[in-house]
C-alpha positions as CSV (number, residue, x, y, z in Angstrom):
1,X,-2.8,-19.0,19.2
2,X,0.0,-21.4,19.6
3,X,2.9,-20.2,17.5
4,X,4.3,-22.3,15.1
5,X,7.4,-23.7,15.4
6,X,9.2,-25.4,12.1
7,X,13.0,-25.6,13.2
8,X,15.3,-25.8,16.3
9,X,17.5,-23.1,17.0
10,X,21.4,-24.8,16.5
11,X,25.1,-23.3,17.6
12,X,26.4,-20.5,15.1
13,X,22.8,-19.4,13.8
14,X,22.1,-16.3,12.5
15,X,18.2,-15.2,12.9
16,X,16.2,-12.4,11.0
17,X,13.4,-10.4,13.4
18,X,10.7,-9.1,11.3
19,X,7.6,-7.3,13.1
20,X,5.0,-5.4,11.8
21,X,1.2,-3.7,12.7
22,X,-1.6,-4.5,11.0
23,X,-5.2,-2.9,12.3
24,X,-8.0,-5.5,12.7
25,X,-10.9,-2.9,13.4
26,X,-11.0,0.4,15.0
27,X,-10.0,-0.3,18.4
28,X,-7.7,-3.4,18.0
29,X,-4.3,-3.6,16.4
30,X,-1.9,-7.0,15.8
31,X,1.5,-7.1,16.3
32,X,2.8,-9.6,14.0
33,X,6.1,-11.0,13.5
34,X,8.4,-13.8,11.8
35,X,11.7,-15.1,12.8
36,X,13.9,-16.7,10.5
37,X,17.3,-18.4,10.7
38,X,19.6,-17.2,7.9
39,X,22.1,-19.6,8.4
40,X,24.3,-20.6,4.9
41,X,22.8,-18.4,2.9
42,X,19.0,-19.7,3.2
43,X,16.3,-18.8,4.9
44,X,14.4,-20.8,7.2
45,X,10.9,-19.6,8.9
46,X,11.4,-20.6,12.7
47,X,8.3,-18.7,14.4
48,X,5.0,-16.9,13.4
49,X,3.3,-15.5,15.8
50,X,0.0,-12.6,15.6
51,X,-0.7,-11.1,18.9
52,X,-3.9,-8.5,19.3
53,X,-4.4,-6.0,21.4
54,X,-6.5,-3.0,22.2
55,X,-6.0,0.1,24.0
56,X,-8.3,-0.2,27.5
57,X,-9.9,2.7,29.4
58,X,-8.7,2.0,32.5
59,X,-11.8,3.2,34.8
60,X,-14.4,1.3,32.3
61,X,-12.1,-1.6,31.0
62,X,-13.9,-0.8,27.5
63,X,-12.0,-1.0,24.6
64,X,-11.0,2.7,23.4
65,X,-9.8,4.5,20.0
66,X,-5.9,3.6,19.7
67,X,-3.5,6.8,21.2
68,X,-2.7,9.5,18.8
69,X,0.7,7.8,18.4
70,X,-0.4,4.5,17.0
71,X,-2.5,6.0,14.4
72,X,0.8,8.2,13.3
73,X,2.5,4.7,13.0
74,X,0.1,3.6,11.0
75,X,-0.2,6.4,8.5
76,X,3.5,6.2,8.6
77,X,3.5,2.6,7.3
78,X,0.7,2.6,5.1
79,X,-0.6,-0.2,7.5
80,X,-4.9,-0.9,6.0
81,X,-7.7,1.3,7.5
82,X,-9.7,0.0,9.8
83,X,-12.8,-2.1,8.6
């Protein structure tokens, strides 16, 4: 997916870098995240962009569960269980 891009970065812009997990099953995660320019007191959406991903086994290059660390992220973040 393309990301979307509304506005052109200009000189003296302040920008805003929000990212975030979300699961999309058991074995794949998306890393989302926004960019905004704050500029003048508004707020101004510059790029969107979803990326997924999936932990591999490397000797089978099947998908596998995600580490032990990604699911304490989760739980941390109250991020949805998977479907």
């Amino acid at each position: 997916m393309q990301p979307l891009v509304e506005a052109a970065r200009q000189r003296g812009d302040a920008f805003v870098v929000e990212s975030r997990l979300e699961r999309v099953s058991p074995v794949r995660v998306a890393f989302v995240q926004d960019i905004a320019r704050t500029t003048g007191g508004h707020r101004t959406t510059c790029v969107k962009a979803r990326v997924i991903c999936a932990a591999m086994n490397p000797s089978t290059g099947r998908p596998i569960m995600p580490p032990a660390e990604l699911a304490r992220v989760f739980n941390a973040e109250g991020a949805p269980a998977p479907t």
